[in-house]
C-alpha positions in Angstrom: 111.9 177.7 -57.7 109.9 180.4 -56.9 110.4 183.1 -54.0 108.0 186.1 -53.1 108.6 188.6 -50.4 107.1 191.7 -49.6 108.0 194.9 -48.9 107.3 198.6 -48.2 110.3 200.4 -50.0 108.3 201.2 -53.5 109.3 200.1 -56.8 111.9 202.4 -57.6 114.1 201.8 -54.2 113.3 197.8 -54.9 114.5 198.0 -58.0 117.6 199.8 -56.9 118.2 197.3 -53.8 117.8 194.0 -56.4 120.2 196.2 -58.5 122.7 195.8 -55.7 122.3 192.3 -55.4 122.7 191.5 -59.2 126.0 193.3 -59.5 127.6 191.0 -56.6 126.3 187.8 -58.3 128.3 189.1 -61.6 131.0 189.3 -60.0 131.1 186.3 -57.6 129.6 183.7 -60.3 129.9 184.8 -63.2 126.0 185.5 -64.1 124.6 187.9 -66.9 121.8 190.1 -66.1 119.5 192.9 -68.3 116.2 195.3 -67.5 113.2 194.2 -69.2 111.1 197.0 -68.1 110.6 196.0 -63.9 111.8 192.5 -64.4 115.6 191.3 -63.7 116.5 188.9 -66.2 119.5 186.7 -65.3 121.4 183.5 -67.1 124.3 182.0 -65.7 126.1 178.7 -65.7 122.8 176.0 -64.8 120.6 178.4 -64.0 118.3 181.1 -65.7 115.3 183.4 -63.9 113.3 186.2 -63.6 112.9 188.5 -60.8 109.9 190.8 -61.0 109.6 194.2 -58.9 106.1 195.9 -58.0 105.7 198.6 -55.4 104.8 195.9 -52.7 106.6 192.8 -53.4 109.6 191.3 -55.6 109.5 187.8 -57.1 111.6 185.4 -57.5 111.8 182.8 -60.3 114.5 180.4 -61.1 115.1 177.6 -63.3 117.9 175.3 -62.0 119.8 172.9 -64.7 120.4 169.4 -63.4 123.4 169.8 -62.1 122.2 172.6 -59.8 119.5 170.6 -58.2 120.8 169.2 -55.9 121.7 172.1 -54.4 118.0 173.9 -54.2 118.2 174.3 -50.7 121.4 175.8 -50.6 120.3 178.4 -53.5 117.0 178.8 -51.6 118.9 179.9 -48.7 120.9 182.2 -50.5 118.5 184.1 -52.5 116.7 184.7 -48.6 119.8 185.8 -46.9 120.1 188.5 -49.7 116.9 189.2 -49.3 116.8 189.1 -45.4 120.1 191.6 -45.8 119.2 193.6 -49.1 115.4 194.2 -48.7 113.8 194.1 -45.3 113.8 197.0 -43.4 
């Protein structure tokens, strides 16, 4: 699943924002997350992704185990709401 939005905030506040967003999903389900330079690598229980940060947009990447399938929309949803709340302006 891949999910791009744009933005206006610059790297640095992006970054900062998707840092935000990272530390609730740690909490809430139990994912594991680590910097590689301006990417977001996460791993979690069915699911593993990227997201990638650039002055003008942030990326989205996941990779859904079978179980979590199903439930592609739901996650789709999810990762725009926090977006929608976390990102836009």
């Amino acid at each position: 699943m891949r999910i791009r939005r744009e933005h206006d905030l610059g790297a640095k506040e992006a970054r900062a924002r998707v840092q935000q967003v990272a530390a609730g999903l740690e909490r809430q389900v139990s994912l594991q997350s680590d910097w590689r330079g301006d990417e977001l690598h996460f791993r979690g229980a069915g699911a593993k992704g990227r997201v990638s940060i650039t002055d003008d947009s942030i990326e989205f990447n996941v990779e859904l185990g079978f179980a979590l399938m199903m439930m592609e929309p739901a996650i789709r949803s999810a990762i725009n709401s926090a977006l929608d709340k976390h990102i836009a302006q």
